[in-house]
DSSP file (Angstrom, degrees, kcal/mol; ACC not computed):
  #  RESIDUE AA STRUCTURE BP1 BP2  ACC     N-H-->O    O-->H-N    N-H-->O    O-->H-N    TCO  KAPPA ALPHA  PHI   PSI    X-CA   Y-CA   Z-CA
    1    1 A X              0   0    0      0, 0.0     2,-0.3     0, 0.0     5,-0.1   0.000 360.0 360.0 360.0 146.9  -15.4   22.7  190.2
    2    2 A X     >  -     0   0    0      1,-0.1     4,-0.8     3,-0.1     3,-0.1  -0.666 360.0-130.9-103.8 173.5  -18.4   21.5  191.8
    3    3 A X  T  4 S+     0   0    0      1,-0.4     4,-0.3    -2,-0.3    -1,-0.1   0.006  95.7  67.0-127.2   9.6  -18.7   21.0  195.0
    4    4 A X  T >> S+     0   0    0      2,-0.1     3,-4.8     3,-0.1     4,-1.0   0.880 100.8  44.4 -36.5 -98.8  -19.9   17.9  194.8
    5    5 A X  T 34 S+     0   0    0      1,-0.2    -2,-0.2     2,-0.2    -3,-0.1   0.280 109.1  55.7 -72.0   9.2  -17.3   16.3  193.6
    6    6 A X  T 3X S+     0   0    0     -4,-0.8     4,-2.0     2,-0.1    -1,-0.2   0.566 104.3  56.9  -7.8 -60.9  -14.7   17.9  195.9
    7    7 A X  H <> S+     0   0    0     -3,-4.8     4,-2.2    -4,-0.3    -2,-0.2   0.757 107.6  47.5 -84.0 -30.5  -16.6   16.8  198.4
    8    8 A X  H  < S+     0   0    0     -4,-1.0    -1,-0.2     1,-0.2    -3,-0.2   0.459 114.1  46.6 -83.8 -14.4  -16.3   13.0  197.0
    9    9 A X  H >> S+     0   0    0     -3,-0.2     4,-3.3    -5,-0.2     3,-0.5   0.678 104.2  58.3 -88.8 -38.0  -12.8   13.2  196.6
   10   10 A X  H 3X S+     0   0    0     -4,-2.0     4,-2.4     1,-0.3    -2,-0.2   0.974 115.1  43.5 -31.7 -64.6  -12.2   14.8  200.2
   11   11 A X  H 3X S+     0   0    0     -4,-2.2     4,-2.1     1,-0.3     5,-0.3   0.808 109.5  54.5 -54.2 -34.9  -13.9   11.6  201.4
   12   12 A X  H X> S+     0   0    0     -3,-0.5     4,-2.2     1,-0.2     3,-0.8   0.979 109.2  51.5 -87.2 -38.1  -12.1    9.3  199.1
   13   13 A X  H 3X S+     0   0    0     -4,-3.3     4,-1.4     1,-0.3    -1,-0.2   0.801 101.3  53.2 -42.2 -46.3   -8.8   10.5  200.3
   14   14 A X  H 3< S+     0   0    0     -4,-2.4    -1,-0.3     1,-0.2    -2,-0.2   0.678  99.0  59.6 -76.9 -15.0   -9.0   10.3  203.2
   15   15 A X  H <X S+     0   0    0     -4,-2.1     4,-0.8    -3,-0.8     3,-0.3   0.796 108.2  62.0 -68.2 -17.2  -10.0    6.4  203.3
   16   16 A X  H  X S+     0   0    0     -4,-2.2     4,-2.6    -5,-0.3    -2,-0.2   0.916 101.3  44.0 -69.3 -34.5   -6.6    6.3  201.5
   17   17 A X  H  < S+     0   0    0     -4,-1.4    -1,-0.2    -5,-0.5    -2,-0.2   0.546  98.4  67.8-110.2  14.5   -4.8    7.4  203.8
   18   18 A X  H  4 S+     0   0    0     -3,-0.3    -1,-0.2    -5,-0.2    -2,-0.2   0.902 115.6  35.4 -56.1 -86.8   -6.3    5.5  206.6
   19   19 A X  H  < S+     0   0    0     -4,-0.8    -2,-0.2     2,-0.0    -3,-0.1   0.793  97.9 114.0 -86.6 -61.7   -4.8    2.4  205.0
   20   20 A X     <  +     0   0    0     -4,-2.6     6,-0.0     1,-0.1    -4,-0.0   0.288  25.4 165.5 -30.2 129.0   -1.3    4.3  203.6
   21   21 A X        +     0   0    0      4,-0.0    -1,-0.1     0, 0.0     5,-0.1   0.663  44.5  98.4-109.1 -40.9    1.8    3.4  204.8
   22   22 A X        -     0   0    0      1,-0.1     4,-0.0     3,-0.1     0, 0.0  -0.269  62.3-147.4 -54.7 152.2    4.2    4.9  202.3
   23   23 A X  S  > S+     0   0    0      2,-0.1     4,-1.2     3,-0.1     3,-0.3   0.665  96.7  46.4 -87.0 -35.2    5.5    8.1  203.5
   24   24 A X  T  4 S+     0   0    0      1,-0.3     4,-0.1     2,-0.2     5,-0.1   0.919 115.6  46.3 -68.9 -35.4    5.8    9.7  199.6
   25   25 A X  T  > S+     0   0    0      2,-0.2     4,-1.2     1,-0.2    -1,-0.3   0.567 107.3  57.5 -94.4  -0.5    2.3    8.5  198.8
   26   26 A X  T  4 S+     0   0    0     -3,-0.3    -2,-0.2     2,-0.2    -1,-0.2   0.120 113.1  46.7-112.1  -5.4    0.9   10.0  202.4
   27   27 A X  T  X S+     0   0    0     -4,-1.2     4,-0.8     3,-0.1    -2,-0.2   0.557 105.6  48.8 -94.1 -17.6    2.3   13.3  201.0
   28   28 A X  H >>>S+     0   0    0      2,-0.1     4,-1.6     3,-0.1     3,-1.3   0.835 118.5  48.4 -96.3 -55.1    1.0   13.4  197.5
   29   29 A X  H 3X5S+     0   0    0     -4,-1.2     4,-2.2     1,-0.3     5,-0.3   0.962 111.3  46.0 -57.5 -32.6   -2.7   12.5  199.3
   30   30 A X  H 345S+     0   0    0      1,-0.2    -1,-0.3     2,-0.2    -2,-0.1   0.916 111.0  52.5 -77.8 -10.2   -2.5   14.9  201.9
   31   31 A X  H <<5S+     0   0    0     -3,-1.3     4,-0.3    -4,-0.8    -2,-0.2   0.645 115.3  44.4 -71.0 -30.3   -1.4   17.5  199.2
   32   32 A X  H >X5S+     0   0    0     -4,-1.6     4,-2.2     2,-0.2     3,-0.5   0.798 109.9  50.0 -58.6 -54.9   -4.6   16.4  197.1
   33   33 A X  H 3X<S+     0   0    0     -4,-2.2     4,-0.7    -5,-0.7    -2,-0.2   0.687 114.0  48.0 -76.7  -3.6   -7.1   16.4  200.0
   34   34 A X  H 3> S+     0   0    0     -5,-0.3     4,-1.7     2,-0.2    -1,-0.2   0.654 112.4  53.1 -94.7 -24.7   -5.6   20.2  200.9
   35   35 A X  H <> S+     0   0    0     -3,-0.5     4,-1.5    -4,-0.3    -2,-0.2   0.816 113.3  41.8 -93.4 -56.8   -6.1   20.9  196.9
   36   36 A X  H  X S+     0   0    0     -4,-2.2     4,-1.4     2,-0.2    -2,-0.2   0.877 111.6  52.9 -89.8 -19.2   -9.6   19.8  197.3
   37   37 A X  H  X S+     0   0    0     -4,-0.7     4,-1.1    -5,-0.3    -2,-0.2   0.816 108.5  58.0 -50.4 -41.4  -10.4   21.6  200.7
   38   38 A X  H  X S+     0   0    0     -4,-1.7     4,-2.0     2,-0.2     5,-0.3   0.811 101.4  46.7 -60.3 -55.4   -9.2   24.5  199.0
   39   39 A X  H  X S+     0   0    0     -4,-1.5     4,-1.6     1,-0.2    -2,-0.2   0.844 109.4  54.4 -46.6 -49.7  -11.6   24.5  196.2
   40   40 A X  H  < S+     0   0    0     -4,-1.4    -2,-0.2     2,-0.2    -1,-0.2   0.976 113.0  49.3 -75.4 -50.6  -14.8   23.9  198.5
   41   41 A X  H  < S+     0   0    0     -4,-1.1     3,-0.3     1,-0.3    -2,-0.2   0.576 105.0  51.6-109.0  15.9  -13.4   27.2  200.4
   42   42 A X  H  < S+     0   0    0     -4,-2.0    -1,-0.3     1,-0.1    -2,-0.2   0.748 114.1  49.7 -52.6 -52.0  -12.9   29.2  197.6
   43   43 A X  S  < S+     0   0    0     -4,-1.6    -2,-0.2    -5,-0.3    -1,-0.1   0.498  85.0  97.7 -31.8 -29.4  -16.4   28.2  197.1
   44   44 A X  S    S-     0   0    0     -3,-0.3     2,-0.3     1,-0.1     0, 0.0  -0.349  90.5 -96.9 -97.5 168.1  -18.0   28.9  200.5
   45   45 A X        -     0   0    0     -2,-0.1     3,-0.4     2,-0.0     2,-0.2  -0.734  38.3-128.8 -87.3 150.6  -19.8   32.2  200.6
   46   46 A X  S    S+     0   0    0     -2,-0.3     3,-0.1     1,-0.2    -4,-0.0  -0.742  84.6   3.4-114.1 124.7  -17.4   35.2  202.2
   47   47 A X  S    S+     0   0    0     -2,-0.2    -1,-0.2     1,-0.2    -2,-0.0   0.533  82.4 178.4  93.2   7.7  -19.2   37.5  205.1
   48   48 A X        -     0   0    0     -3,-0.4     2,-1.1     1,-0.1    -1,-0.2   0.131  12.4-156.9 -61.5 126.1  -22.3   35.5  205.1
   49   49 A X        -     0   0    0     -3,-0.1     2,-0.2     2,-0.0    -1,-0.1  -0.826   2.4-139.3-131.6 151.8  -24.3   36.9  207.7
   50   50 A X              0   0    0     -2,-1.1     0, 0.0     1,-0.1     0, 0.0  -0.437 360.0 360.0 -82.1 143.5  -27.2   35.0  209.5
   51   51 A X              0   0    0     -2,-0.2    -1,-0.1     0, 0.0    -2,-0.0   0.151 360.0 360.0 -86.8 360.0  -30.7   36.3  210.5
């Protein structure tokens, strides 16, 4: 997926769950924002080494 729009869901989630009060629906988001964290750091490059 790209890693954009990963990055645009991370963010939208987490304004959700600012505002979330429900317990059920403050599990399914935080299981979505872990879902999309995950994708960006499958993504990141592994062993990267700096100059």
């Amino acid at each position: 997926m790209d890693k954009t729009i990963a990055q645009l869901n991370i963010n939208h989630y987490r304004r959700l769950l600012e505002k979330e009060t429900d317990e059920q629906r403050r599990r399914m988001l935080l299981r979505l924002l872990a879902e999309e964290e995950a994708k960006i750091a499958d993504n990141a490059p592994k062993d990267r080494k700096r100059r």
